[in-house]
C-alpha positions in Angstrom: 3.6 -22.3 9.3 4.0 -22.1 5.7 5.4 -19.3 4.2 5.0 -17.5 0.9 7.2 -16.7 -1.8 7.5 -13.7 -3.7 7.7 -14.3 -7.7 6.9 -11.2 -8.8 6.0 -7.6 -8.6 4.1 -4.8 -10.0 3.5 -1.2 -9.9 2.6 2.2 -10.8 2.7 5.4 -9.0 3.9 9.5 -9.3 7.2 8.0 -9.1 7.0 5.9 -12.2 4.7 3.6 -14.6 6.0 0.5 -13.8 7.7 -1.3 -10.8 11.5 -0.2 -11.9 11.2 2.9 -12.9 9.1 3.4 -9.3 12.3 1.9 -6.7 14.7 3.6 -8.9 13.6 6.7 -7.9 12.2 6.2 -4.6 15.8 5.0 -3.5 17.2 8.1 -5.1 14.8 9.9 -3.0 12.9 11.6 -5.7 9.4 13.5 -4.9 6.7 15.2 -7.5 3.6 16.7 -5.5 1.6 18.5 -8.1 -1.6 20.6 -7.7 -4.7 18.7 -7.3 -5.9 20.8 -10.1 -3.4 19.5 -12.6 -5.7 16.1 -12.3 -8.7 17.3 -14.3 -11.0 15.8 -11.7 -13.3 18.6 -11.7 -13.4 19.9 -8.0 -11.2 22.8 -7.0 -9.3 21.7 -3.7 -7.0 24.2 -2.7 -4.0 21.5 -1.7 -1.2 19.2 -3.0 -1.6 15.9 -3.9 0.0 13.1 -5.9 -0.9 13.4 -8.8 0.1 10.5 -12.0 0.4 12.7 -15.6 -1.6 11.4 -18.0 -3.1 8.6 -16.2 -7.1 8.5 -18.2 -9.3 9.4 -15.9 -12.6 8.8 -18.0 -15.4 6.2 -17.5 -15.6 3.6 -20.1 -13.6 0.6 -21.7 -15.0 -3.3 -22.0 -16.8 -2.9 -19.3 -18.4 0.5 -19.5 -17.4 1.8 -15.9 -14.0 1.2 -16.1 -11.7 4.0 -14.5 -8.6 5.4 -13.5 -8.5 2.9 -10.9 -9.3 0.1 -12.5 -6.7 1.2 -15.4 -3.8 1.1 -12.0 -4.6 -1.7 -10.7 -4.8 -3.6 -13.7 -1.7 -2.2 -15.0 0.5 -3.5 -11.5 -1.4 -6.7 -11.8 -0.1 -7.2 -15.1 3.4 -6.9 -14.2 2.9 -8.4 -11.4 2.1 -11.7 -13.6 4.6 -11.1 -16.3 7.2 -14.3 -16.4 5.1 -16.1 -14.6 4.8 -19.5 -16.6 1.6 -20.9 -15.4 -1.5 -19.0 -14.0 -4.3 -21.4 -15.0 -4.8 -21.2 -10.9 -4.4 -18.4 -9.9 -5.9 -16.8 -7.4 -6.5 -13.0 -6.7 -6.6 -11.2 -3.1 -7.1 -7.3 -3.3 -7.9 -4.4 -1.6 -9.2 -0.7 -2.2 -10.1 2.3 -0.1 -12.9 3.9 -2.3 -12.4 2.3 -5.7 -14.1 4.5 -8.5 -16.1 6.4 -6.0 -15.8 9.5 -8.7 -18.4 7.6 -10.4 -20.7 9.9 -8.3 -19.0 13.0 -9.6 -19.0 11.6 -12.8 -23.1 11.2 -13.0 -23.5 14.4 -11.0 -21.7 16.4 -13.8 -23.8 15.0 -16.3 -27.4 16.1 -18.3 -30.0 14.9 -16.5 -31.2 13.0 -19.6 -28.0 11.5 -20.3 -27.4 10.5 -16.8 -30.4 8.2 -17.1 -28.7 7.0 -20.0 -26.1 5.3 -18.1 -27.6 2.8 -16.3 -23.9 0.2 -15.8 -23.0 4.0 -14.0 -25.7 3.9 -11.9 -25.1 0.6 -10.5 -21.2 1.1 -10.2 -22.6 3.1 -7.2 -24.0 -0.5 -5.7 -21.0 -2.6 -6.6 -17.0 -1.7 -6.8 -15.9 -2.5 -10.6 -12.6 -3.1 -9.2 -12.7 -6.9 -7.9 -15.8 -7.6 -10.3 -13.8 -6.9 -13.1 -10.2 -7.8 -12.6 -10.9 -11.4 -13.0 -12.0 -11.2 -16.5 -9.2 -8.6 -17.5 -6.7 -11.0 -15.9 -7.7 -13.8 -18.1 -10.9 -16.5 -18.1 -9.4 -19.3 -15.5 -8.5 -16.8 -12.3 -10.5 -16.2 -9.2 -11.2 -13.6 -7.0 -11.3 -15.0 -3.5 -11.6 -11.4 -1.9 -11.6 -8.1 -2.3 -11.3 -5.7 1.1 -12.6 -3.0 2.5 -10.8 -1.1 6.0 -9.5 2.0 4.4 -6.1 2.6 4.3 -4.6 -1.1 5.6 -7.1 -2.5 2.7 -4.4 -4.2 0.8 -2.2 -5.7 3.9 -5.7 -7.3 4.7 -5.9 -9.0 1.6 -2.1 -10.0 2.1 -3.3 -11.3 5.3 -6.2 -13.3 3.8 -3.8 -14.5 1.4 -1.3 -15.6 3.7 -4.2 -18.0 6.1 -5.3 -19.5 2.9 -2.2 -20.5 1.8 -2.2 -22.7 5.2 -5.4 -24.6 4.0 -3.7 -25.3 0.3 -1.8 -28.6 2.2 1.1 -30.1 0.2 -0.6 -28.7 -3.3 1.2 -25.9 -4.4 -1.0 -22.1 -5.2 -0.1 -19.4 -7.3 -1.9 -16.0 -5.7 -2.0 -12.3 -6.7 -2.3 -9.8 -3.8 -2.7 -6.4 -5.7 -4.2 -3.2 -4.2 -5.0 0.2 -5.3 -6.9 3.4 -5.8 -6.8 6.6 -8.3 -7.2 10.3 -6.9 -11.1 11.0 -6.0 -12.4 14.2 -5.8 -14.9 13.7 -3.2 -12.2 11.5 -0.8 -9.5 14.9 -1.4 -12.4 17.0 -0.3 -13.1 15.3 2.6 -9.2 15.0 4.0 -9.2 18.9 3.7 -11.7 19.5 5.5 -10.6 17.4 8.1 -7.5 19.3 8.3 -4.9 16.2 7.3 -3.6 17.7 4.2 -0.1 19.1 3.9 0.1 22.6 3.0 3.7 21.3 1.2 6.0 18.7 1.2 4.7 15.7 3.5 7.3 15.0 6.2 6.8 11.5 8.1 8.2 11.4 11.3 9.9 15.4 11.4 9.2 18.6 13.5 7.8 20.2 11.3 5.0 17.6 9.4 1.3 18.9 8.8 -0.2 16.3 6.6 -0.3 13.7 4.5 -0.3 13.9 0.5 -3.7 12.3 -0.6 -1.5 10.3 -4.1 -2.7 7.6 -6.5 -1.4 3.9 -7.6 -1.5 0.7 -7.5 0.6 -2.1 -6.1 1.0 -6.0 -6.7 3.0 -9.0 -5.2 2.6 -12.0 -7.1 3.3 -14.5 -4.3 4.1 -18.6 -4.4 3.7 -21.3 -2.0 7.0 -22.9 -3.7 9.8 -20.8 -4.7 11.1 -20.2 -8.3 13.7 -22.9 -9.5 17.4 -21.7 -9.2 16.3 -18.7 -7.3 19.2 -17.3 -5.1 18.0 -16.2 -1.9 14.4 -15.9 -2.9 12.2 -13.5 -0.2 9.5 -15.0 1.8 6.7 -13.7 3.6 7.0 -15.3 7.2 4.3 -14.0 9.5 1.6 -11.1 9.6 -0.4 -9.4 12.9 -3.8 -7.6 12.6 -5.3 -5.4 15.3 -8.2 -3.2 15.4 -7.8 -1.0 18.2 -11.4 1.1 17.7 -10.3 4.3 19.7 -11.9 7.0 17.0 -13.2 7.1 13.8 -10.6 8.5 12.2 -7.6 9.1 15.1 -5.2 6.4 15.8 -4.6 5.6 19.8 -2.4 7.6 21.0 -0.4 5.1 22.8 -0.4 2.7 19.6 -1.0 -0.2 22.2 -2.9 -2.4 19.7 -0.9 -1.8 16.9 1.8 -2.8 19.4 -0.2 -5.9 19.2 -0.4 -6.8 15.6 3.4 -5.7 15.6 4.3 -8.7 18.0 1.7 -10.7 16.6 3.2 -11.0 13.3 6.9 -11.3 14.4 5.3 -14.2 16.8 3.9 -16.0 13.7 7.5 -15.2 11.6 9.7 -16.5 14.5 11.7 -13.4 14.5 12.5 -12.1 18.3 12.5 -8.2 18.5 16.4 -7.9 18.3 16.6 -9.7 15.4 14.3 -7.1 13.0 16.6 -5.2 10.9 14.2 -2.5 9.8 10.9 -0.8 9.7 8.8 0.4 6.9 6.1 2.1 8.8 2.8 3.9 7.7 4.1 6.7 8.8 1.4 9.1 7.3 3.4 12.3 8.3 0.1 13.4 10.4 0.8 14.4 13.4 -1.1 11.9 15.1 -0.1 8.7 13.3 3.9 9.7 13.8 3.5 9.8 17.2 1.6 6.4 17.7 4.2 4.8 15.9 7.2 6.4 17.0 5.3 5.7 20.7 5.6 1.9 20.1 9.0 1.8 18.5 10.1 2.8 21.5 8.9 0.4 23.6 9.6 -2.2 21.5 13.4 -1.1 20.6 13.7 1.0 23.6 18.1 0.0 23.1 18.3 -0.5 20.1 18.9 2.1 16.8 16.4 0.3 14.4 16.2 2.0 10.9 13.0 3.3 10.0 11.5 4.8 7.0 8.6 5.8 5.3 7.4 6.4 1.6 5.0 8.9 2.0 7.4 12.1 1.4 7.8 10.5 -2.0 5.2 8.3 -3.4 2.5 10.3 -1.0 -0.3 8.4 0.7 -1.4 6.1 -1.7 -5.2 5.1 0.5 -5.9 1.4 -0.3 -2.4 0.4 -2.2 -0.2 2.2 0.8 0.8 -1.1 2.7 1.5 -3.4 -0.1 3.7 -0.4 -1.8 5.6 -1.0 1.4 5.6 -4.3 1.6 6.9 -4.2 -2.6 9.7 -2.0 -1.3 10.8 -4.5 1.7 11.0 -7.1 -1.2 13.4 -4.6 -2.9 15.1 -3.4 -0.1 16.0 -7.3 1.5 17.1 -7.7 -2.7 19.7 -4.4 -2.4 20.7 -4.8 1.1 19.4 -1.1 1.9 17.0 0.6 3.3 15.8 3.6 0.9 15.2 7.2 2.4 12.5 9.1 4.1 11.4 12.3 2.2 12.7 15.1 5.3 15.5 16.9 5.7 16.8 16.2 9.4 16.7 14.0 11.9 13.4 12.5 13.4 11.4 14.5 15.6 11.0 11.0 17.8 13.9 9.9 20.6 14.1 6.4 19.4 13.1 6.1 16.0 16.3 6.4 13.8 15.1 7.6 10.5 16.6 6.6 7.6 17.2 10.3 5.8 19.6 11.4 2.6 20.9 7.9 1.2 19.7 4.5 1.3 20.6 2.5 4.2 22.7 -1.1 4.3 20.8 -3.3 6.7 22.3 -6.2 8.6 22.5 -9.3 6.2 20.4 -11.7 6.7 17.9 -9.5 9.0 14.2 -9.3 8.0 11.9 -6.1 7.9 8.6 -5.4 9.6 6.2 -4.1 7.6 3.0 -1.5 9.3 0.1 -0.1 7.6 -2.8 1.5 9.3 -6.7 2.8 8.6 -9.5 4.8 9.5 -11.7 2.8 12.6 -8.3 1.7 13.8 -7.0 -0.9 11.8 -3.9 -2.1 11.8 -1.8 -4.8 9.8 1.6 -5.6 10.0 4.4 -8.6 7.9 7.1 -9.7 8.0 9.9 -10.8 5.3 13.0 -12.3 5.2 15.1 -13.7 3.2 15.8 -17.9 2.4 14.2 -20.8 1.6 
């Protein structure tokens, strides 16, 4: 098995512009849901959401359809890259839920006679701008070798996809950028309140009293290596990663979260890392109440002894669609870095026998001990990782 290094990291959320600024106060267990109106989109949906201030929300730039998610995921990718000495090969791996679906809005806003005008916006409703134009931005010598599509684990996909390639490179070492991400979208806020999954106020993963998830924005990136940087001390590795697709309902989770069960074992199989030996979770933990409960439903069947801490980032960085599994897989970098575990977004203890929640203050893990890593989708998809620290 060969494993991947992480080199380097990127991102941009409600929490902050840039990777820093977005731990910092995520471990200090900071939270800003706004209105949905304060986004400017241009459909009044009664509900909370994450929105980023001042993030430029318009169509346009170099390549005419450009948005607000493009803007995001170009920004992480950026940092992402930054120090890295040589990306004449690199290779990109990335993942959206809806891209710049708004597009629609955008066109349905406009004159009729103008709209006709914009014939690039008419066929960003054919094609995502997102993987199309990355490349380019990124610089003339990368490559996009895919660009995924399975809602909410869309990123952890192309982590995936990342990872199995990386065991076709050989002894040749590979440079890759796994970067996810998506912008607020009128029509996808719509369609979450309507389904009823919206939180009426603050999102609570894993509590009592949770009603919802906060539809957010931003845009995640882990610059990965096949080799680790020179003079690195204790560098973090990706070791394994389980998929699952467990098809139960369109937009439910099963229950009994027996095939996410599955792509949690499958991935500590591929890491080498026995059940015991996992020294933290960061779930999906949507704070839905039927997500919670599938998770919190295999935790304890896996961990049914143990006190394993778990958290979530949903009560502060809300859900962020596409981008939600690699932001948790950017914060298990940072957490194996600090030794600790950052908080859930709840007051009190979980509403789950077995799944100890890590609330209030970060919390120190057991040295040496990897974290599993769980995002899930729409259809049933699930993808899980695992890193750990050494060479």
């Amino acid at each position: 098995m060969r494993h991947l290094y992480v080199v380097g990291r990127g991102a941009c959320s409600i929490l902050g512009a840039d990777h820093a600024e977005t731990v910092e106060r995520l471990f200090s267990g900071a939270a800003l849901a706004r209105s949905f109106q304060e986004s400017g989109i241009g459909l009044e949906v009664p509900a909370l959401a994450g929105v980023i201030s001042g993030l430029d929300r318009r169509l346009g730039g170099r390549f005419r359809e450009e948005g607000a998610a493009f803007r995001l995921v170009d920004a992480a990718s950026r940092e992402a890259l930054r120090g890295a000495h040589d990306c004449r090969r690199l290779r990109i791996y990335g993942g959206s839920n809806h891209g710049e679906t708004d597009v629609l809005l955008a066109l349905s806003q406009m004159e009729q006679g103008a709209a006709q005008e914009e014939p690039r916006l008419w066929e960003a409703l054919l094609r995502d701008p997102l993987p199309e134009r990355l490349p380019s931005s990124l610089g003339p010598e990368t490559r996009l070798e895919a660009w995924t599509y399975s809602a909410c684990a869309s990123a952890m996909h192309a982590l995936a996809f990342a990872l199995l390639d990386a065991q076709e490179d050989g002894d040749e070492a590979s440079l890759v950028l796994v970067v996810g991400g998506d912008a607020l979208s009128g029509i996808g806020m719509a369609g979450f309140y309507r389904l009823g999954a919206s939180t009426r106020g603050q999102c609570r993963p894993f509590h009592a009293d949770r009603d919802g998830l906060l539809v957010s924005e931003g845009a995640a990136a882990l610059l990965l290596s096949t080799t680790a940087a020179p003079g690195t001390p204790g560098p973090v590795r990706l070791l394994g990663m389980g998929m699952s697709c467990d098809a139960f309902h369109p937009t439910q989770p099963d229950p009994e979260g027996a095939v996410l069960e599955r792509a949690m074992r499958a991935a500590l199989e591929q890491a080498g890392v026995r059940l015991t030996d996992v020294g933290g979770l960061i779930l999906h933990g949507t704070g839905t109440l039927a997500n919670d409960a599938a998770e919190a439903s295999v935790c304890a069947r896996l961990w049914p002894a143990a006190s394993i801490p778990v958290t979530s980032l949903k009560g502060a960085l809300g859900h962020t669609m596409g981008a939600s599994g690699l932001f948790n897989c950017v914060v298990a970098v940072e957490a194996l870095q600090r030794g600790r575990l950052p908080p859930t977004r709840v007051e009190g203890a979980s509403a789950f026998e077995g799944v100890d929640l890590v609330t209030g203050a970060p919390r120190p893990l057991r040295p040496g001990a990897p974290l599993l890593v769980s995002a899930s989708g729409f259809g049933g998809n699930n993808v899980c990782a695992v890193f750990g620290v050494g060479r």
